[in-house]
C-alpha positions in Angstrom: -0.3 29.4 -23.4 -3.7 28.3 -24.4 -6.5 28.2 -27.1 -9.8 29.3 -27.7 -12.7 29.4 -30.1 -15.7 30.9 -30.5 -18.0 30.4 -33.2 -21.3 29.5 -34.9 -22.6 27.0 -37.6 -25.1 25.3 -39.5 -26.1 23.3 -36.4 -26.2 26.8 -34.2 -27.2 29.1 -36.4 -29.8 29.9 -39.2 -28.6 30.9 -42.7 -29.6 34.9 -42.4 -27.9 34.9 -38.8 -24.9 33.3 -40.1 -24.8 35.8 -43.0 -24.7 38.9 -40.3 -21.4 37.1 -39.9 -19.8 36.3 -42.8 -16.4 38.1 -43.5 -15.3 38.6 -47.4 -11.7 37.7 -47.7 -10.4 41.5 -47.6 -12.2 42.0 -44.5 -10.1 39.5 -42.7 -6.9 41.6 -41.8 -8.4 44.7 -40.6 -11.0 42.2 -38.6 -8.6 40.3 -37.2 -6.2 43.6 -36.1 -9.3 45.1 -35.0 -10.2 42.1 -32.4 -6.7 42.0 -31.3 -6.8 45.4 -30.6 -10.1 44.7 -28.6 -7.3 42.5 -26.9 -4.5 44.7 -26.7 -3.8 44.2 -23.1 -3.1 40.2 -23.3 -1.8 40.6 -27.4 -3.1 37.3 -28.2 -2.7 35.4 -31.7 -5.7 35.4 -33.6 -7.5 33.8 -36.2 -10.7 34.0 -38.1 -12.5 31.6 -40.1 -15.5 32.7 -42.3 -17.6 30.2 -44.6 -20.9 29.9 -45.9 -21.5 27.2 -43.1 -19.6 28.6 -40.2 -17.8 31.4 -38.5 -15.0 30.9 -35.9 -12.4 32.7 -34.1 -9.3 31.2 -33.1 -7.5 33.0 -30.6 -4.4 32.2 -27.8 -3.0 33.7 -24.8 -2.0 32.6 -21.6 -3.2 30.4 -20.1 -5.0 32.1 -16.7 -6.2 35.1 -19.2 -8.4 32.9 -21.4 -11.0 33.3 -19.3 -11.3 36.7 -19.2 -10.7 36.7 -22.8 -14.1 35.1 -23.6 -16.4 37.8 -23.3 -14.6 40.7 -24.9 -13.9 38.4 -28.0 -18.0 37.2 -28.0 -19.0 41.5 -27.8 -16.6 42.1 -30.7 -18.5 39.8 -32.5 -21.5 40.4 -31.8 -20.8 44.3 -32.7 -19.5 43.3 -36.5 -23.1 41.4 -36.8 -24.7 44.2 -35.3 -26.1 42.2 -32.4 -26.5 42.4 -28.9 -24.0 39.6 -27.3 -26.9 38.0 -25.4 -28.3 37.6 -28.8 -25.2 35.9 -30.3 -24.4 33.9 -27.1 -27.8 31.7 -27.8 -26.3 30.2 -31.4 -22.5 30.2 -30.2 -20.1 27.8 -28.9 -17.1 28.2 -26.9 -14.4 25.8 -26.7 -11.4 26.4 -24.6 -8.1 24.5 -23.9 -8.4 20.5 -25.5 -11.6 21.4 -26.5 -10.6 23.9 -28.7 -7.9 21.7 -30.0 -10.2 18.7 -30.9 -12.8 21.1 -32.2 -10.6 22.4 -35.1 -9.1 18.7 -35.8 -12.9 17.7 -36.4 -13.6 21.1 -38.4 -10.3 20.3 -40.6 -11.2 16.3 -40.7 -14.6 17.2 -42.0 -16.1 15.8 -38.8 -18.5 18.6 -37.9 -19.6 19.5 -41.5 -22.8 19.9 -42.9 -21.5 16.6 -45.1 -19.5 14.5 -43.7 -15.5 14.0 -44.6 -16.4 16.9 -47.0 -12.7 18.1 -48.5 -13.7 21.6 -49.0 -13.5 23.1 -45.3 -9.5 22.0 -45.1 -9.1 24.3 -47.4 -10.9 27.3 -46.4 -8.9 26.7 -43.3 -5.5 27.3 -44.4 -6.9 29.9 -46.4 -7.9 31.7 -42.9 -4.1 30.8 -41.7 -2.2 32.7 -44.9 -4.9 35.6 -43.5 -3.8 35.4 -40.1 -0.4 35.3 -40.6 -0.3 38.1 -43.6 -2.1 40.3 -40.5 1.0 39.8 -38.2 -1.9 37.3 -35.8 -0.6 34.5 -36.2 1.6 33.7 -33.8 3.6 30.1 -32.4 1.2 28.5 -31.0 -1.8 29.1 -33.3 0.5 28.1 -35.8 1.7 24.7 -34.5 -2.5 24.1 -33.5 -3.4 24.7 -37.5 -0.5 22.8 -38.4 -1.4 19.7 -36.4 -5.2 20.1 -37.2 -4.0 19.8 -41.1 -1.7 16.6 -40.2 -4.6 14.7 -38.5 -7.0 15.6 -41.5 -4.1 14.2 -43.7 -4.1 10.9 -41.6 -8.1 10.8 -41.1 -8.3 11.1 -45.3 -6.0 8.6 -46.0 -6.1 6.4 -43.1 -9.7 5.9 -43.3 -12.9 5.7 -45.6 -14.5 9.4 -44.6 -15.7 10.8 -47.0 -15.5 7.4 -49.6 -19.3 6.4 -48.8 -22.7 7.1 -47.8 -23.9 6.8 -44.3 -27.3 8.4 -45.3 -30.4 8.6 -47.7 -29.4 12.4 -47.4 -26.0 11.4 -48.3 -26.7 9.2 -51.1 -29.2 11.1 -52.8 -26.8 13.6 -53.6 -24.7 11.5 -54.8 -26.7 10.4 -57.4 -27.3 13.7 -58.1 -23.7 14.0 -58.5 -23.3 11.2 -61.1 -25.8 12.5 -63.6 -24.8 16.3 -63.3 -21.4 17.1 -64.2 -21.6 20.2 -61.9 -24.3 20.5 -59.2 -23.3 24.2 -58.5 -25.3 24.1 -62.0 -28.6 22.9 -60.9 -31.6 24.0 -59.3 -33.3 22.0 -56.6 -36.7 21.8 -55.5 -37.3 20.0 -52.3 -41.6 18.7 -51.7 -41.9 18.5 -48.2 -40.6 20.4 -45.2 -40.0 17.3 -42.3 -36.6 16.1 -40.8 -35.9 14.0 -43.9 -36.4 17.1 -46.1 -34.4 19.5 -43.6 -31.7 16.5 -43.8 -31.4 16.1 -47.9 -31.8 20.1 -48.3 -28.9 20.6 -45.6 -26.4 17.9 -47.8 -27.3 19.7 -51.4 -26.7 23.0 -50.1 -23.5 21.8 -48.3 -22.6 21.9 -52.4 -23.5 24.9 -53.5 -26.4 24.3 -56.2 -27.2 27.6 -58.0 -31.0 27.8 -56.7 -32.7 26.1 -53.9 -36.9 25.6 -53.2 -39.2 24.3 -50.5 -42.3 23.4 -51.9 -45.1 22.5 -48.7 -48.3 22.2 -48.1 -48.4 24.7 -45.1 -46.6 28.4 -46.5 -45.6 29.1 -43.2 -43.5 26.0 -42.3 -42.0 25.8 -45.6 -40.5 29.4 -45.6 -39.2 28.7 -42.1 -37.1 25.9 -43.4 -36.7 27.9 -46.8 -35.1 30.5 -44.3 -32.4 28.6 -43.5 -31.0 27.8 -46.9 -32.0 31.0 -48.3 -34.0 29.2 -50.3 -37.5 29.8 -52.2 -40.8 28.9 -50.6 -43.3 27.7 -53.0 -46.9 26.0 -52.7 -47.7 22.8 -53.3 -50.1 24.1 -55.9 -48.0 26.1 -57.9 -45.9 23.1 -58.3 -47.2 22.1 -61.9 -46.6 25.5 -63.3 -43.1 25.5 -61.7 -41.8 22.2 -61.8 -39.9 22.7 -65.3 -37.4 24.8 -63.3 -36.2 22.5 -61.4 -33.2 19.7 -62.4 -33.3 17.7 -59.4 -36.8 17.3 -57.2 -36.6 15.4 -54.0 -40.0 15.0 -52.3 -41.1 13.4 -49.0 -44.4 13.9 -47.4 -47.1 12.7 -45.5 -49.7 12.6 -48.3 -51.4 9.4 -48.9 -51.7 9.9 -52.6 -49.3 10.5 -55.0 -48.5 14.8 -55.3 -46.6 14.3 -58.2 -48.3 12.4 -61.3 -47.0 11.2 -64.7 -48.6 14.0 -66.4 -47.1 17.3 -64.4 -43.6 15.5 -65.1 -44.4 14.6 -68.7 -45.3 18.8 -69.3 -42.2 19.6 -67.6 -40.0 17.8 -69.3 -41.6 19.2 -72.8 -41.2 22.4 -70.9 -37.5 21.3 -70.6 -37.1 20.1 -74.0 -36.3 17.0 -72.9 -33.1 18.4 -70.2 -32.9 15.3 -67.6 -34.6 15.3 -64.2 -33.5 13.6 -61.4 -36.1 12.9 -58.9 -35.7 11.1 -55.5 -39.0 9.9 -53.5 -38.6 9.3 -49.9 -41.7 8.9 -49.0 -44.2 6.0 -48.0 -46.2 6.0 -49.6 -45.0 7.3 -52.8 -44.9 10.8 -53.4 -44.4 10.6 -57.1 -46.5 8.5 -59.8 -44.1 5.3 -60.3 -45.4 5.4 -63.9 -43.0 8.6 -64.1 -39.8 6.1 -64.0 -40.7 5.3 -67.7 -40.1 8.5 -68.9 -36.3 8.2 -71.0 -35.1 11.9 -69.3 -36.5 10.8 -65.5 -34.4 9.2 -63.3 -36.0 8.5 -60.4 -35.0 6.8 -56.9 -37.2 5.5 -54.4 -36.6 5.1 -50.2 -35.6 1.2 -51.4 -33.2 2.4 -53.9 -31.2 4.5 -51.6 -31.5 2.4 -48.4 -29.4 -0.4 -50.7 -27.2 2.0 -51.5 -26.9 3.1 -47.3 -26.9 -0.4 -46.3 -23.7 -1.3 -48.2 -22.0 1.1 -47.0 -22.9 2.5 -43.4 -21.1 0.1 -41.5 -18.0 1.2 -42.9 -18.4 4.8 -42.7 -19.5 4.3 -39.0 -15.9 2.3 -38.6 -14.7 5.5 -40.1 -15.9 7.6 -38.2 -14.3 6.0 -34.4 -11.1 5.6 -36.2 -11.2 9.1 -37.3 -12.0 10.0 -33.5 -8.9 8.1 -32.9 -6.6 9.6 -34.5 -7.9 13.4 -33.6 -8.0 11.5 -30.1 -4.2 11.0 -30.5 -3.6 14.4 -32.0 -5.1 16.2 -28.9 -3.0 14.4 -26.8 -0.1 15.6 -28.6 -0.9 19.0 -28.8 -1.7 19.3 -25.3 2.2 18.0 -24.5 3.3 20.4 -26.8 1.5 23.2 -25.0 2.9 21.8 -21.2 6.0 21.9 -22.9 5.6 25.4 -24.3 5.0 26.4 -20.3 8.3 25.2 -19.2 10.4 27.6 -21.7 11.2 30.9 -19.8 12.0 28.5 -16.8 14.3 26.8 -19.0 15.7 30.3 -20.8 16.2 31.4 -16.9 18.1 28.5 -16.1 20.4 28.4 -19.2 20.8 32.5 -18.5 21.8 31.5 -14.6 24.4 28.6 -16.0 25.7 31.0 -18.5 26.6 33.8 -16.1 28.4 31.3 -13.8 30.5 30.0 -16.2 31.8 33.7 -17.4 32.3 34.3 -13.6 34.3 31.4 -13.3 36.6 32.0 -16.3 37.0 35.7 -15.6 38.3 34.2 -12.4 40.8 31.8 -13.8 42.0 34.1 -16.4 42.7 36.2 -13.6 44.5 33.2 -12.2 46.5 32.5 -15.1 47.5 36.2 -15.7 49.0 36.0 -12.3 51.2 33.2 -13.4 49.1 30.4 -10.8 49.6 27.0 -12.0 47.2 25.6 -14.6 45.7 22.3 -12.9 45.2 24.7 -9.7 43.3 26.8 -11.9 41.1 24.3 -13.3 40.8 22.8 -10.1 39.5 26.1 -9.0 36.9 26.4 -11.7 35.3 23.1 -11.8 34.6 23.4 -8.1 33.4 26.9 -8.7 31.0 25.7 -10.8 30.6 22.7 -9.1 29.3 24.5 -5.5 27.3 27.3 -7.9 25.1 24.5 -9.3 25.0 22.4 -6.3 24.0 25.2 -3.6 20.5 25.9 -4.9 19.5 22.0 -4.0 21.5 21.5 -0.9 20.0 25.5 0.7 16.8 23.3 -0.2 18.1 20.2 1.3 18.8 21.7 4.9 16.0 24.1 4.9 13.1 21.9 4.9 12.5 19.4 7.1 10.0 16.4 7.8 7.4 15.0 4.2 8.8 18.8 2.4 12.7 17.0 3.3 11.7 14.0 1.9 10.2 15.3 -1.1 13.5 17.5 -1.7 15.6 14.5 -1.3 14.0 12.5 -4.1 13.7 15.5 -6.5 17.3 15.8 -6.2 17.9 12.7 -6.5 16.2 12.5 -9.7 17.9 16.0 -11.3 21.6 15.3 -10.2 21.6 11.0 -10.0 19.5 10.2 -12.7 22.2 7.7 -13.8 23.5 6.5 -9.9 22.0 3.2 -8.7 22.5 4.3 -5.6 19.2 6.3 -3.5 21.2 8.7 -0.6 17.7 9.8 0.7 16.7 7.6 3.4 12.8 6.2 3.9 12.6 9.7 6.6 13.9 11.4 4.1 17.3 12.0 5.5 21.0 11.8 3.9 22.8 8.3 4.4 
């Protein structure tokens, strides 16, 4: 057996595409029976993952069918999103075998969130694993690859500091935000700006869910492309006065080279507000916002040198973090993989116990024969331990006289190693011959 995903995400995907693709929590066990159906031929396990960030599917099957499995599982999605696959193929990813594995170890570790170590995507996770298995998807081996993912995200959470501190400006400006607002799924947000930095802050507050979002930028265009992917509002820059009373928190960082937001736009707002904080961050340099405005009593207002403080004491940390978290989904790869080689070796195994089985109940239907006779009862446990003896032995020494030259030689020390693991002695001579 082997593993698979498919999937898109905030980093693949924008937010309207992603939405095409978004499965409601009753939708998950027809949509999961229906893909397996797709599959009917290899009955694979199967599992779906739908958030607001990301949509994946989990799916197993033998190993030499995984390949062909690819496709059909990419056109089924594509067809729920009402796609054509060569449209979904350009903001997918496909993982297969340890890939796959360390792919949803770093999913459940909060590794490849929009916010990093956030706690929320472990569990949506085993929400989509109670789905699965109430479907009849689940399956072994999906199971034990869920199970593990949710033990290394144990050990990466308390093991190390993810998710404890900042590594960002991005980072740390929402959590700010988060120490004045009791809720930010409460707030409003209204990013100035529409650069990396702002694309970088707007992705970490929406990672939280804020009840509206806004780009406000000097170019309409641009700012509704970035508004796009948020599903955000796109506002412009001059309609900011009149609108900036909507807005709880304002983080703003252009190119300007004069201040776009003064003391007395802030001052009408907060009247407008009567008096409700505002929490404002300025990232840009120069300043974006009139310092004056950090006198105000209901502003609280950040600057680039406030937060990079904040990153500095903390970064170095989180980056140690983050390699000992690779570490330990390193370790749980490893592990899985085993487990999977294992897996492999079962039917052998179930045939050999099934062979070993049948020549026993020969060999005592014999001697009970024996003994019904009246035949002596050491000649007829002579007789069945070197029944069994010859059945077990004649598979190796067939082998052992068939093959000649390197194939001999290589017979010789496999037996060697299945029947005299515990014998110091080596009967299979540097040509490979008996002694």
């Amino acid at each position: 057996m082997s593993v698979f995903t498919v999937g898109l995400n905030h980093t693949t995907a924008p937010l309207d595409l992603r939405g095409r693709f978004a499965f409601a929590p009753d939708q998950l066990p027809p949509a999961l029976q229906a893909l397996r159906q797709r599959l009917v031929r290899q009955t694979p396990e199967v599992a779906l993952l739908s958030t607001c960030n990301r949509t994946e599917l989990y799916v197993a099957a033998d190993a030499a069918e995984v390949p062909q499995l690819v496709a059909p599982t990419i056109e089924w999605l594509a067809g729920h999103g009402q796609v054509t696959p060569e449209q979904l193929r350009h903001h997918t990813y496909v993982r297969e075998h340890r890939d796959a594995a360390r792919h949803a170890f770093r999913v459940a570790a909060g590794l490849d969130s929009m916010v990093l170590g956030e706690p929320q995507i472990l569990g949506q996770m085993k929400q989509a694993v109670r789905e699965a298995d109430a479907a009849g998807t689940l399956g072994t081996t999906l199971h034990q690859l869920f199970q593990r993912s949710f033990s290394v995200a144990k050990d990466v959470r308390t093991s190390t500091e993810i998710g404890s501190h900042s590594i960002s400006m991005a980072a740390a400006s929402v959590r700010l935000a988060a120490q004045l607002f009791e809720d930010l799924r409460d707030i409003k947000v209204l990013f100035v700006g529409a650069g990396e930095m702002i694309e970088l802050v707007a992705t970490h507050f929406a990672a939280r869910a804020p009840k509206g979002l806004a780009i406000a930028n000097r170019t309409l265009e641009r700012g509704e492309k970035l508004a796009s992917r948020f599903g955000a509002e796109a506002l412009r820059l001059a309609d900011l006065p009149q609108r900036l009373h909507e807005y709880d928190a304002i983080v703003s960082c252009t190119a300007s080279t004069l201040p776009i937001i003064g003391m007395g736009a802030v001052k009408s707002a907060l009247k407008a507000r009567r008096h409700r904080p505002m929490f404002m961050v300025d990232l840009a340099v120069p300043r974006d916002i009139e310092p004056e405005v950090a006198t105000l009593s209901d502003v609280y207002l950040y600057t680039v040198d406030d937060l990079s403080a904040l990153v500095q004491s903390a970064g170095e940390r989180r980056q140690a973090a983050v390699a000992q978290a690779e570490a330990i989904i390193d370790a749980g790869v490893q592990s899985f993989t085993h487990w999977l080689e294992q897996r492999a070796t079962v039917p052998l195994i179930q045939a050999l116990q099934a062979q070993a089985d049948d020549w026993r109940a020969g060999e005592i239907a014999r001697a009970r024969k024996l003994l019904a006779k009246g035949a002596d009862i050491d000649t007829v446990l002579e007789a069945l331990s070197r029944g069994l003896t010859q059945k077990l032995l004649h598979g190796a020494m067939a082998e052992l006289h068939g093959s000649d030259g390197d194939a001999r030689q290589q017979v010789a020390q496999t037996v060697s190693r299945l029947f005299l693991r515990n014998t110091p002695r080596n009967p299979a001579g540097s040509d490979g011959s008996q002694r």
